[in-house]
C-alpha positions in Angstrom: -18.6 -20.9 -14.4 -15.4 -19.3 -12.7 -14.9 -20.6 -9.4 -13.9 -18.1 -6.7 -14.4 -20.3 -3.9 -12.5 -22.8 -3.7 -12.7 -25.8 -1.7 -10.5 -24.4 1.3 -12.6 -21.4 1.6 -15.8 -23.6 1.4 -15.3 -26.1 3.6 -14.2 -23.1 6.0 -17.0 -21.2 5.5 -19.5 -24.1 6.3 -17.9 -24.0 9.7 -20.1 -21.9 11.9 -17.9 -21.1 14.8 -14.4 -20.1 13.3 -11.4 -19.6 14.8 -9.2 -16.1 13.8 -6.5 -18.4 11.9 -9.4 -20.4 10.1 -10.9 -16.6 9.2 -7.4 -15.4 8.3 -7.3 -18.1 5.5 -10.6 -16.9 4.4 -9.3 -13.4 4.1 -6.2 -14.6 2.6 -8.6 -16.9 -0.4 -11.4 -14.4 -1.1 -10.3 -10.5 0.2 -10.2 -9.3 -3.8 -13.4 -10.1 -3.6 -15.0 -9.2 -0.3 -13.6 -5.5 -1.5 -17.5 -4.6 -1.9 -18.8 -6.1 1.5 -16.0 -3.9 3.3 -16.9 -0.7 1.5 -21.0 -1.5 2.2 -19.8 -1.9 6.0 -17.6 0.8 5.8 -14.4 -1.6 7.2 -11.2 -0.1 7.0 -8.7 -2.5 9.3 -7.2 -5.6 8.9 -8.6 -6.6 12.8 -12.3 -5.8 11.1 -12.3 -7.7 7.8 -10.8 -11.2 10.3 -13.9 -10.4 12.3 -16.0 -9.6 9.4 -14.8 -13.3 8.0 -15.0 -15.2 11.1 -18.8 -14.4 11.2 -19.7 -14.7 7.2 -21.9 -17.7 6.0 -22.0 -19.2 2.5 -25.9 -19.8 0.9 -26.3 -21.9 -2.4 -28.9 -21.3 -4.6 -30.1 -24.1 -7.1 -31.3 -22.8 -10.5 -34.5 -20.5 -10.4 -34.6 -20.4 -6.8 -34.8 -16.8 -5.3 -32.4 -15.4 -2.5 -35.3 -14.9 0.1 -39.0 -15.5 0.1 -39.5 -13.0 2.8 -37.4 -9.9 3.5 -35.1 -10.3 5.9 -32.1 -8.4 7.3 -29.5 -9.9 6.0 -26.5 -8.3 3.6 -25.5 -11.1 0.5 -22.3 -10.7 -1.7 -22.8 -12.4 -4.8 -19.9 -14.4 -6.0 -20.2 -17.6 -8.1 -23.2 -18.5 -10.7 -25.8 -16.5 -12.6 -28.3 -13.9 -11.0 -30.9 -12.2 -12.2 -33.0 -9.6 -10.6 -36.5 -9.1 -12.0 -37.8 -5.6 -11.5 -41.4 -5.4 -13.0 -44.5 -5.1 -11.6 -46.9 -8.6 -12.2 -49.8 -6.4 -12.2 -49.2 -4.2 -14.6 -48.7 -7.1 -16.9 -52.4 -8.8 -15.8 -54.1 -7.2 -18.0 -52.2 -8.8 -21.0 -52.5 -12.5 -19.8 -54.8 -13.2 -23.2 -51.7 -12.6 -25.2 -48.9 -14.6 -23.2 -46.3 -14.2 -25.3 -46.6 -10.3 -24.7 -46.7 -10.9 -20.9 -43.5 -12.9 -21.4 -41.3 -10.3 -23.9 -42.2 -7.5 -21.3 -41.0 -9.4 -18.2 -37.6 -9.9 -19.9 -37.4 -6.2 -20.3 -37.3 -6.0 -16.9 -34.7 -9.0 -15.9 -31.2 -7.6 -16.2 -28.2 -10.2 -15.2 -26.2 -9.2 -12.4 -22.8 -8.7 -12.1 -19.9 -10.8 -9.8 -19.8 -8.1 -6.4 -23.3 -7.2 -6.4 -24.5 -6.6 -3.0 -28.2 -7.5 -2.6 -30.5 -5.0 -1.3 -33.0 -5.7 1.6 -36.1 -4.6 -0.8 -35.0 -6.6 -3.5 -33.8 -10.0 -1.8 -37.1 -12.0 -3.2 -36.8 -10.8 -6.9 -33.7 -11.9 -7.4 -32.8 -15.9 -8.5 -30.4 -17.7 -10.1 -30.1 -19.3 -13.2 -27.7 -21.7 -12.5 -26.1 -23.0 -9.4 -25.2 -19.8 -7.5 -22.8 -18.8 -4.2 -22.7 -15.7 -2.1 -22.0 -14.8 0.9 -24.0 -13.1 3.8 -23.7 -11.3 7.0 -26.4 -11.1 9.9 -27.7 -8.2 11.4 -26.3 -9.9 14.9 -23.0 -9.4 13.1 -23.7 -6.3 11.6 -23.6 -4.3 14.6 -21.1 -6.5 16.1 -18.7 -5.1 12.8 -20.5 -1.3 13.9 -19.5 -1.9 17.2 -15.8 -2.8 16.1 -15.8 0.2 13.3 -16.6 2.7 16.2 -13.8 1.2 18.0 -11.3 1.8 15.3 -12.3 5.1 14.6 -11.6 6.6 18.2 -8.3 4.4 17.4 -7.6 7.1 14.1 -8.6 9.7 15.8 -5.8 8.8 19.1 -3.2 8.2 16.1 -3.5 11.5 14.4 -4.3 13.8 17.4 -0.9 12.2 18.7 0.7 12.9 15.6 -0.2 16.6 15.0 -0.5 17.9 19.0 -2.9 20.0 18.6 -3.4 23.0 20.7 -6.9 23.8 21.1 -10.3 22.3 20.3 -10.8 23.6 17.3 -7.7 22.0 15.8 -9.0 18.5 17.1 -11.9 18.7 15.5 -10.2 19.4 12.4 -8.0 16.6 13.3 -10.8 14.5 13.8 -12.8 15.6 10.9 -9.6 14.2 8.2 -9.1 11.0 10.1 -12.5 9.9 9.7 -12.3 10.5 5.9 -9.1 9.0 5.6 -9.1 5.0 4.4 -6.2 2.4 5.8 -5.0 0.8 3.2 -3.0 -2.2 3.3 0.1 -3.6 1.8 2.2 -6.8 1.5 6.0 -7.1 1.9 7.9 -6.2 -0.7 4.9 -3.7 -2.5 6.3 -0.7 -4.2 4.0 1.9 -2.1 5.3 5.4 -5.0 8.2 4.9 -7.5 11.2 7.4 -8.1 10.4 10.1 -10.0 6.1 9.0 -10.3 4.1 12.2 -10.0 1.8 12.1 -7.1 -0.5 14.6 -4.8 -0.2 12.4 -1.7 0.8 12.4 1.4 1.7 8.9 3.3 1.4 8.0 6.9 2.4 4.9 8.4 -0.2 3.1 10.7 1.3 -0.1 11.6 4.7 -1.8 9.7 7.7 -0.6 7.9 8.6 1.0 4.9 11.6 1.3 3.2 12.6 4.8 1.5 15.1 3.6 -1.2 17.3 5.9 -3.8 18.6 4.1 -6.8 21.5 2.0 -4.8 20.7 2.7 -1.1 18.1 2.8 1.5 17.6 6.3 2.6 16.0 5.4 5.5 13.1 3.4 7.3 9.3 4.6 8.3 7.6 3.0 10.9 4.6 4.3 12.6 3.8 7.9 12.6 6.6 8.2 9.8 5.4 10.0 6.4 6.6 10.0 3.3 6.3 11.7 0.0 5.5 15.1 2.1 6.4 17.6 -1.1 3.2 16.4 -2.8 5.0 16.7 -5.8 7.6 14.1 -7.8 8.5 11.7 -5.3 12.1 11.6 -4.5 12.6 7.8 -3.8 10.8 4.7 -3.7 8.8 3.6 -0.8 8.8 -0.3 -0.5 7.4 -2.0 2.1 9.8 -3.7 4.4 7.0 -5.4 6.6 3.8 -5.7 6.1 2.3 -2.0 6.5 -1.0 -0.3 6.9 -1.0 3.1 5.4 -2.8 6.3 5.5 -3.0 8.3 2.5 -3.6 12.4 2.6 -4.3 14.0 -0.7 -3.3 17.8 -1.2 -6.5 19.2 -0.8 -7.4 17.5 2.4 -3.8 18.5 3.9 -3.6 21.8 2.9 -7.0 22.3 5.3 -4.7 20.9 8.5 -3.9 23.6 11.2 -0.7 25.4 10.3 1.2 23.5 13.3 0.1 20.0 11.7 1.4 21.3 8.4 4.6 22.6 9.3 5.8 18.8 11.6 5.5 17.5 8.5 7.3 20.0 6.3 10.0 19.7 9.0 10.2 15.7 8.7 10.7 16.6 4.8 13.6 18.4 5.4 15.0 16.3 7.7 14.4 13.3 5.0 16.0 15.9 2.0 18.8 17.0 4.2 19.9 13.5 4.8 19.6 12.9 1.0 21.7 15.8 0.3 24.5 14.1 2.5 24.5 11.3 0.6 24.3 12.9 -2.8 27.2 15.6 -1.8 29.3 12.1 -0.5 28.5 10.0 -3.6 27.2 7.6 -1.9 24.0 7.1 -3.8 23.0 8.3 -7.6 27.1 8.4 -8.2 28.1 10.1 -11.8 31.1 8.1 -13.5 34.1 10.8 -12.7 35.8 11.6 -16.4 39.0 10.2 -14.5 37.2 7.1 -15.0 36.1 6.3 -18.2 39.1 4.9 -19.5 39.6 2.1 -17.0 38.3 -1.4 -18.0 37.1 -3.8 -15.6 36.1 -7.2 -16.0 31.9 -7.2 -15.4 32.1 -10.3 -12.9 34.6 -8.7 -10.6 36.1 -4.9 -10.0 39.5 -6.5 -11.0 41.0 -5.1 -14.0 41.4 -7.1 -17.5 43.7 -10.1 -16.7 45.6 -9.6 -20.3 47.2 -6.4 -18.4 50.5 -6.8 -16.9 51.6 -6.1 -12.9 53.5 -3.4 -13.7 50.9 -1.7 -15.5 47.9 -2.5 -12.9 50.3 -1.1 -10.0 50.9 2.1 -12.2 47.2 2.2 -13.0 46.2 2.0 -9.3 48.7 4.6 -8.1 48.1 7.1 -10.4 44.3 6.7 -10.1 44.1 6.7 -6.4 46.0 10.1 -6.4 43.9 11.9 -8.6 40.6 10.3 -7.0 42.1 11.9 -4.2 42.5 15.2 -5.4 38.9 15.5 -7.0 37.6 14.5 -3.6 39.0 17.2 -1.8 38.2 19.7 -5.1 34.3 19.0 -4.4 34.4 18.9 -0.9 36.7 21.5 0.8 34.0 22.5 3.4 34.0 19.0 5.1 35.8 18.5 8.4 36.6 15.7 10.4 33.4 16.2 12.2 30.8 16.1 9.6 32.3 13.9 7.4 30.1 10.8 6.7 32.7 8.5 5.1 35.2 8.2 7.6 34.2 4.7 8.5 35.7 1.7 7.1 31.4 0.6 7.4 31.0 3.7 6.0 32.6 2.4 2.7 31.2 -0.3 2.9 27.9 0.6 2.1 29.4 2.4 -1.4 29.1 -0.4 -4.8 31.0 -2.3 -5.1 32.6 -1.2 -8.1 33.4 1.8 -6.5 35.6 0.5 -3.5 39.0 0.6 -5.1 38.5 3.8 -6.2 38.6 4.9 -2.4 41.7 6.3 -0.7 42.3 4.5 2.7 40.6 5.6 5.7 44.1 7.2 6.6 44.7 8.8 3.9 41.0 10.5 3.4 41.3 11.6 7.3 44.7 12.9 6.7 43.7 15.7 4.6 40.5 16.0 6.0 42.2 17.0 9.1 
Protein backbone atom coordinates (compact mmCIF):
# COMPACT_ATOMS: atom_id res chain seq x y z
CA UNK A 1 0.00 0.00 0.00
CA UNK A 2 1.33 3.63 -0.78
CA UNK A 3 1.38 5.67 2.16
CA UNK A 4 0.20 9.23 1.75
CA UNK A 5 -0.01 9.98 5.27
CA UNK A 6 2.68 9.97 6.99
CA UNK A 7 3.31 9.91 10.52
CA UNK A 8 3.51 13.82 10.91
CA UNK A 9 0.31 14.35 9.26
CA UNK A 10 -1.32 11.53 11.43
CA UNK A 11 -0.42 12.26 14.58
CA UNK A 12 -1.62 15.91 13.60
CA UNK A 13 -4.65 14.95 12.35
CA UNK A 14 -5.59 12.86 15.53
CA UNK A 15 -5.42 16.23 17.27
CA UNK A 16 -8.90 17.56 17.50
CA UNK A 17 -8.30 21.15 18.28
CA UNK A 18 -5.46 22.39 15.89
CA UNK A 19 -3.61 25.27 15.93
CA UNK A 20 -3.13 27.38 12.21
CA UNK A 21 0.75 26.30 12.24
CA UNK A 22 -0.12 22.58 13.19
CA UNK A 23 -2.92 22.88 10.01
CA UNK A 24 -0.25 24.60 7.91
CA UNK A 25 1.93 21.45 8.19
CA UNK A 26 -1.02 19.50 7.19
CA UNK A 27 -1.49 21.63 4.10
CA UNK A 28 2.10 21.54 3.43
CA UNK A 29 2.10 17.04 3.81
CA UNK A 30 -1.18 16.30 1.98
CA UNK A 31 -2.46 19.53 -0.31
CA UNK A 32 -1.70 17.36 -3.77
CA UNK A 33 -4.03 15.39 -2.44
CA UNK A 34 -6.81 17.42 -0.74
CA UNK A 35 -7.03 18.89 -4.50
CA UNK A 36 -10.53 17.02 -4.68
CA UNK A 37 -11.98 18.05 -1.23
CA UNK A 38 -11.24 21.84 -2.23
CA UNK A 39 -12.90 21.56 -5.66
CA UNK A 40 -16.14 19.53 -3.80
CA UNK A 41 -16.18 22.68 -1.35
CA UNK A 42 -15.46 24.96 -3.97
CA UNK A 43 -12.11 26.51 -1.88
CA UNK A 44 -10.20 28.74 -3.76
CA UNK A 45 -7.68 30.64 -1.02
CA UNK A 46 -4.85 29.75 0.79
CA UNK A 47 -6.79 31.29 4.31
CA UNK A 48 -9.72 28.49 3.32
CA UNK A 49 -7.78 25.26 2.73
CA UNK A 50 -5.66 26.21 6.57
CA UNK A 51 -9.26 26.41 7.83
CA UNK A 52 -10.49 23.58 5.88
CA UNK A 53 -7.36 21.52 7.52
CA UNK A 54 -7.56 22.73 10.91
CA UNK A 55 -11.07 21.19 11.15
CA UNK A 56 -10.45 17.73 9.02
CA UNK A 57 -10.54 14.39 10.99
CA UNK A 58 -8.80 11.10 9.93
CA UNK A 59 -11.32 7.67 10.13
CA UNK A 60 -9.60 4.11 9.80
CA UNK A 61 -11.42 1.43 8.40
CA UNK A 62 -10.32 -2.33 9.23
CA UNK A 63 -10.89 -4.75 6.32
CA UNK A 64 -14.62 -5.27 5.23
CA UNK A 65 -15.88 -2.70 7.45
CA UNK A 66 -18.16 -0.04 5.69
CA UNK A 67 -17.65 3.80 5.93
CA UNK A 68 -21.11 4.33 7.75
CA UNK A 69 -23.90 2.09 8.92
CA UNK A 70 -26.27 4.96 8.82
CA UNK A 71 -26.27 8.01 6.52
CA UNK A 72 -24.87 10.77 7.84
CA UNK A 73 -23.72 14.14 6.71
CA UNK A 74 -20.47 13.94 6.51
CA UNK A 75 -17.95 14.56 3.21
CA UNK A 76 -14.87 11.59 3.27
CA UNK A 77 -11.74 11.80 0.94
CA UNK A 78 -10.45 8.56 0.38
CA UNK A 79 -6.71 8.23 0.61
CA UNK A 80 -4.80 5.20 1.69
CA UNK A 81 -6.05 1.30 1.40
CA UNK A 82 -8.58 -0.54 -0.79
CA UNK A 83 -12.40 0.55 -1.33
CA UNK A 84 -14.94 -0.93 -2.80
CA UNK A 85 -18.35 0.36 -3.43
CA UNK A 86 -21.04 -2.26 -3.99
CA UNK A 87 -24.00 -0.96 -6.05
CA UNK A 88 -26.60 -3.87 -6.51
CA UNK A 89 -29.69 -4.35 -5.23
CA UNK A 90 -29.90 -7.70 -2.49
CA UNK A 91 -33.31 -8.11 -3.56
CA UNK A 92 -33.14 -8.57 -6.89
CA UNK A 93 -30.59 -11.26 -6.18
CA UNK A 94 -33.25 -13.20 -3.48
CA UNK A 95 -34.73 -14.91 -5.79
CA UNK A 96 -31.49 -16.84 -6.86
CA UNK A 97 -30.36 -17.80 -3.15
CA UNK A 98 -30.93 -21.74 -4.37
CA UNK A 99 -27.96 -21.28 -6.62
CA UNK A 100 -25.34 -19.29 -4.47
CA UNK A 101 -22.73 -19.24 -6.61
CA UNK A 102 -24.97 -17.23 -9.08
CA UNK A 103 -25.99 -14.85 -6.23
CA UNK A 104 -22.19 -14.45 -5.65
CA UNK A 105 -20.82 -13.82 -9.56
CA UNK A 106 -23.74 -11.23 -9.93
CA UNK A 107 -22.81 -9.23 -6.78
CA UNK A 108 -19.20 -8.92 -8.11
CA UNK A 109 -20.65 -7.32 -11.19
CA UNK A 110 -21.64 -4.81 -9.22
CA UNK A 111 -18.49 -4.04 -6.82
CA UNK A 112 -16.09 -1.83 -8.73
CA UNK A 113 -12.72 -0.63 -6.76
CA UNK A 114 -12.43 2.80 -6.14
CA UNK A 115 -9.84 5.06 -6.97
CA UNK A 116 -7.27 7.24 -4.53
CA UNK A 117 -9.45 10.98 -4.43
CA UNK A 118 -12.78 9.53 -4.48
CA UNK A 119 -15.05 11.66 -2.57
CA UNK A 120 -17.83 9.54 -0.92
CA UNK A 121 -21.34 10.45 -1.56
CA UNK A 122 -24.01 10.88 1.32
CA UNK A 123 -26.34 8.05 -0.44
CA UNK A 124 -23.67 5.75 -0.88
CA UNK A 125 -21.62 6.06 2.53
CA UNK A 126 -22.91 2.37 3.84
CA UNK A 127 -22.10 0.46 0.59
CA UNK A 128 -18.87 1.21 0.48
CA UNK A 129 -15.95 -0.94 2.62
CA UNK A 130 -12.61 -1.62 2.54
CA UNK A 131 -10.64 -4.47 1.72
CA UNK A 132 -7.75 -3.79 3.52
CA UNK A 133 -6.82 -1.36 6.15
CA UNK A 134 -8.16 1.95 4.73
CA UNK A 135 -7.61 6.05 5.58
CA UNK A 136 -9.61 8.99 4.53
CA UNK A 137 -10.32 11.96 5.62
CA UNK A 138 -13.75 13.78 6.50
CA UNK A 139 -15.28 17.09 7.15
CA UNK A 140 -18.51 17.83 9.33
CA UNK A 141 -21.43 19.48 8.31
CA UNK A 142 -20.53 21.96 11.52
CA UNK A 143 -17.48 22.70 9.39
CA UNK A 144 -19.03 22.69 6.24
CA UNK A 145 -20.84 25.73 6.54
CA UNK A 146 -18.15 27.14 8.70
CA UNK A 147 -15.86 26.71 5.08
CA UNK A 148 -19.42 28.30 3.19
CA UNK A 149 -19.33 30.89 5.52
CA UNK A 150 -15.53 31.61 4.80
CA UNK A 151 -15.99 30.98 0.83
CA UNK A 152 -18.78 33.84 0.88
CA UNK A 153 -16.31 35.81 2.65
CA UNK A 154 -13.68 35.57 -0.01
CA UNK A 155 -15.85 35.96 -2.74
CA UNK A 156 -17.01 39.64 -1.72
CA UNK A 157 -13.07 39.80 -1.23
CA UNK A 158 -12.68 39.05 -5.50
CA UNK A 159 -15.28 40.94 -6.11
CA UNK A 160 -13.55 44.38 -3.95
CA UNK A 161 -10.21 43.31 -5.90
CA UNK A 162 -11.52 43.45 -9.37
CA UNK A 163 -14.10 46.26 -9.08
CA UNK A 164 -10.95 48.23 -7.70
CA UNK A 165 -8.98 47.09 -10.47
CA UNK A 166 -11.33 47.91 -13.55
CA UNK A 167 -13.32 51.20 -11.92
CA UNK A 168 -16.17 50.68 -13.33
CA UNK A 169 -18.72 53.27 -14.13
CA UNK A 170 -22.11 52.09 -13.80
CA UNK A 171 -23.96 49.00 -12.53
CA UNK A 172 -24.06 47.23 -15.36
CA UNK A 173 -20.27 47.08 -15.65
CA UNK A 174 -20.12 45.68 -11.92
CA UNK A 175 -22.16 43.13 -12.55
CA UNK A 176 -20.10 42.09 -15.35
CA UNK A 177 -17.26 42.63 -13.05
CA UNK A 178 -18.72 40.57 -10.60
CA UNK A 179 -20.02 37.99 -12.89
CA UNK A 180 -15.87 37.06 -14.09
CA UNK A 181 -14.55 37.13 -10.62
CA UNK A 182 -16.76 34.58 -9.39
CA UNK A 183 -15.62 32.27 -12.24
CA UNK A 184 -12.20 33.05 -11.89
CA UNK A 185 -9.97 30.36 -9.67
CA UNK A 186 -6.80 31.69 -7.32
CA UNK A 187 -4.25 29.68 -8.02
CA UNK A 188 -1.26 29.42 -6.05
CA UNK A 189 2.48 29.35 -6.59
CA UNK A 190 5.72 28.74 -4.74
CA UNK A 191 8.90 30.90 -5.00
CA UNK A 192 10.95 30.48 -7.59
CA UNK A 193 7.75 28.74 -10.06
CA UNK A 194 8.13 29.67 -13.66
CA UNK A 195 4.33 31.08 -13.89
CA UNK A 196 4.68 31.33 -18.63
CA UNK A 197 8.09 30.86 -20.33
CA UNK A 198 9.55 33.11 -23.25
CA UNK A 199 8.21 32.57 -26.22
CA UNK A 200 5.29 29.64 -24.77
CA UNK A 201 2.03 30.20 -26.63
CA UNK A 202 -0.74 31.05 -24.28
CA UNK A 203 -4.46 32.63 -24.31
CA UNK A 204 -4.18 33.97 -20.76
CA UNK A 205 -4.30 36.76 -18.99
CA UNK A 206 -2.46 37.02 -15.35
CA UNK A 207 -3.41 39.05 -12.35
CA UNK A 208 -1.62 39.20 -9.26
CA UNK A 209 -3.62 38.61 -5.98
CA UNK A 210 -1.15 38.62 -3.28
CA UNK A 211 3.01 38.27 -3.92
CA UNK A 212 5.44 39.04 -6.48
CA UNK A 213 6.39 38.17 -9.70
CA UNK A 214 9.29 38.68 -11.60
CA UNK A 215 8.95 39.52 -15.52
CA UNK A 216 12.42 38.37 -16.76
CA UNK A 217 14.04 38.75 -20.54
CA UNK A 218 16.87 36.43 -21.30
CA UNK A 219 19.62 38.44 -19.03
CA UNK A 220 17.43 40.99 -17.08
CA UNK A 221 14.48 41.53 -15.05
CA UNK A 222 12.11 43.62 -16.92
CA UNK A 223 10.30 44.46 -14.11
CA UNK A 224 8.27 43.37 -10.90
CA UNK A 225 4.30 42.58 -10.46
CA UNK A 226 2.83 42.85 -7.30
CA UNK A 227 -0.83 43.14 -6.63
CA UNK A 228 -3.14 44.36 -9.19
CA UNK A 229 -0.15 43.95 -11.71
CA UNK A 230 -0.92 41.69 -14.97
CA UNK A 231 1.05 40.07 -17.16
CA UNK A 232 1.02 38.36 -20.45
CA UNK A 233 -1.87 40.96 -21.53
CA UNK A 234 -1.28 40.35 -25.55
CA UNK A 235 -2.92 36.87 -25.12
CA UNK A 236 -0.54 35.78 -27.60
CA UNK A 237 3.35 34.48 -27.39
CA UNK A 238 4.45 35.69 -24.18
CA UNK A 239 7.23 38.09 -24.26
CA UNK A 240 9.19 37.12 -21.09
CA UNK A 241 9.17 34.89 -18.32
CA UNK A 242 7.08 35.31 -15.33
CA UNK A 243 8.80 33.76 -12.14
CA UNK A 244 7.64 34.09 -8.97
CA UNK A 245 9.75 36.27 -6.77
CA UNK A 246 7.54 35.61 -3.51
CA UNK A 247 5.15 33.37 -2.95
CA UNK A 248 2.06 34.57 -5.25
CA UNK A 249 -1.56 33.95 -5.68
CA UNK A 250 -2.68 34.47 -9.19
CA UNK A 251 -5.70 34.97 -11.15
CA UNK A 252 -5.84 33.69 -14.48
CA UNK A 253 -8.33 35.29 -17.40
CA UNK A 254 -8.61 33.39 -20.55
CA UNK A 255 -9.46 35.26 -23.93
CA UNK A 256 -12.83 34.48 -24.11
CA UNK A 257 -13.79 35.50 -20.64
CA UNK A 258 -11.71 38.91 -21.18
CA UNK A 259 -12.75 39.88 -24.33
CA UNK A 260 -16.61 40.02 -22.56
CA UNK A 261 -15.00 42.94 -19.95
CA UNK A 262 -16.44 46.50 -20.42
CA UNK A 263 -14.32 48.33 -22.97
CA UNK A 264 -12.79 50.61 -20.05
CA UNK A 265 -11.60 47.28 -18.22
CA UNK A 266 -10.11 46.18 -21.50
CA UNK A 267 -8.35 49.14 -22.54
CA UNK A 268 -6.29 49.66 -18.42
CA UNK A 269 -5.00 46.65 -19.31
CA UNK A 270 -3.96 47.20 -22.93
CA UNK A 271 -2.38 50.45 -21.54
CA UNK A 272 -0.27 48.44 -18.78
CA UNK A 273 0.94 46.38 -21.92
CA UNK A 274 2.31 49.14 -23.48
CA UNK A 275 3.77 50.56 -20.73
CA UNK A 276 5.47 46.93 -20.08
CA UNK A 277 6.47 46.85 -24.24
CA UNK A 278 7.65 50.36 -24.16
CA UNK A 279 10.00 49.74 -21.42
CA UNK A 280 11.17 46.59 -23.32
CA UNK A 281 11.80 48.49 -26.27
CA UNK A 282 14.18 50.82 -24.16
CA UNK A 283 16.08 48.09 -23.27
CA UNK A 284 16.30 46.32 -26.53
CA UNK A 285 17.09 49.75 -28.51
CA UNK A 286 19.99 50.26 -25.48
CA UNK A 287 21.30 46.62 -25.67
CA UNK A 288 20.84 46.03 -22.53
CA UNK A 289 19.00 42.77 -22.70
CA UNK A 290 18.75 40.09 -25.83
CA UNK A 291 22.32 41.82 -27.04
CA UNK A 292 23.45 40.60 -30.80
CA UNK A 293 27.38 40.05 -30.95
CA UNK A 294 28.34 43.45 -33.05
CA UNK A 295 30.56 42.01 -36.34
CA UNK A 296 33.29 44.41 -34.72
CA UNK A 297 33.38 41.67 -32.34
CA UNK A 298 33.82 38.42 -33.50
CA UNK A 299 37.43 38.45 -33.77
CA UNK A 300 38.36 39.24 -30.24
CA UNK A 301 39.21 36.22 -27.94
CA UNK A 302 38.56 36.14 -24.40
CA UNK A 303 39.44 33.81 -21.92
CA UNK A 304 35.76 32.04 -20.64
CA UNK A 305 36.65 32.58 -16.85
CA UNK A 306 37.26 36.24 -17.08
CA UNK A 307 36.53 39.17 -19.85
CA UNK A 308 40.46 39.51 -19.97
CA UNK A 309 41.94 38.82 -23.14
CA UNK A 310 44.27 35.58 -23.92
CA UNK A 311 47.37 35.94 -21.60
CA UNK A 312 49.74 34.64 -24.60
CA UNK A 313 49.05 38.29 -26.10
CA UNK A 314 51.46 40.92 -25.52
CA UNK A 315 50.86 44.63 -23.74
CA UNK A 316 51.42 46.31 -26.67
CA UNK A 317 48.99 44.46 -28.63
CA UNK A 318 46.13 44.41 -25.73
CA UNK A 319 46.54 48.36 -25.51
CA UNK A 320 46.24 48.62 -29.36
CA UNK A 321 43.42 46.10 -29.28
CA UNK A 322 41.48 48.13 -26.64
CA UNK A 323 42.00 51.49 -28.32
CA UNK A 324 41.03 50.74 -31.54
CA UNK A 325 37.98 48.72 -30.30
CA UNK A 326 36.67 51.32 -27.90
CA UNK A 327 36.65 53.83 -30.92
CA UNK A 328 34.77 51.93 -33.18
CA UNK A 329 32.24 50.66 -30.40
CA UNK A 330 31.92 54.22 -30.07
CA UNK A 331 31.06 55.07 -33.46
CA UNK A 332 28.45 52.20 -33.99
CA UNK A 333 26.78 53.47 -30.87
CA UNK A 334 26.15 56.76 -32.04
CA UNK A 335 25.28 55.10 -35.77
CA UNK A 336 22.16 53.18 -34.11
CA UNK A 337 21.25 55.72 -31.85
CA UNK A 338 21.38 59.40 -33.21
CA UNK A 339 17.92 60.29 -31.82
CA UNK A 340 19.05 59.89 -28.09
CA UNK A 341 19.75 63.01 -26.00
CA UNK A 342 21.07 63.57 -22.80
CA UNK A 343 17.63 63.38 -21.38
CA UNK A 344 16.29 60.11 -22.49
CA UNK A 345 19.24 58.32 -22.47
CA UNK A 346 19.13 55.23 -20.19
CA UNK A 347 22.81 54.43 -19.91
CA UNK A 348 24.25 57.35 -18.59
CA UNK A 349 24.79 55.88 -15.17
CA UNK A 350 27.87 54.30 -14.11
CA UNK A 351 24.65 51.74 -12.24
CA UNK A 352 23.37 51.86 -15.39
CA UNK A 353 26.38 49.78 -16.80
CA UNK A 354 26.35 48.02 -14.35
CA UNK A 355 23.46 46.12 -14.92
CA UNK A 356 24.96 45.15 -18.70
CA UNK A 357 26.99 41.28 -18.71
CA UNK A 358 29.65 41.20 -17.77
CA UNK A 359 31.38 40.39 -20.82
CA UNK A 360 30.12 43.38 -22.23
CA UNK A 361 31.59 46.04 -19.83
CA UNK A 362 34.89 46.75 -21.55
CA UNK A 363 33.30 47.17 -24.52
CA UNK A 364 31.73 50.42 -23.02
CA UNK A 365 33.16 53.90 -23.60
CA UNK A 366 33.39 55.87 -20.19
CA UNK A 367 30.52 57.62 -18.90
CA UNK A 368 32.49 60.80 -20.18
CA UNK A 369 32.99 59.94 -23.18
CA UNK A 370 29.34 58.44 -24.05
CA UNK A 371 27.86 61.91 -22.48
CA UNK A 372 30.23 63.85 -24.57
CA UNK A 373 28.71 63.12 -27.78
CA UNK A 374 25.55 62.53 -26.48
CA UNK A 375 25.49 66.13 -25.70
Amino acid sequence: MTEIINTLAQDLLKINQRTQLQAELIYENLKLHLQPLFLKLQLQSRSEYILLCQRLHLLELHPFQVISETINDNIYLFLEGKLVLDSSEQDDLDAFESNVQYIKKNKLLFQRQLNYGYIAEKQYLSKIFSLEHTKLLYVTKQSQSLLFLKHEQFIRQKRTFFVKLFEPTNQTEKQQIYSLSDSLLLQQFEENDTIITIYQPTESLFIVYQGQVNLETKRNILCTCSIFDSFNEDFTIAPYTAKVKQQAHIFEIQKSQFIQLPIKAQSIIEERLKIKMSLKKSLLDHHIIDLQVPEIMKGVKYDKLTPKRKKQQSLTSITTQRSSFKKLHTETFLLNNTNLTSQNSIIKQDADILLLPLKYHRHMTSRMKLNKFLN
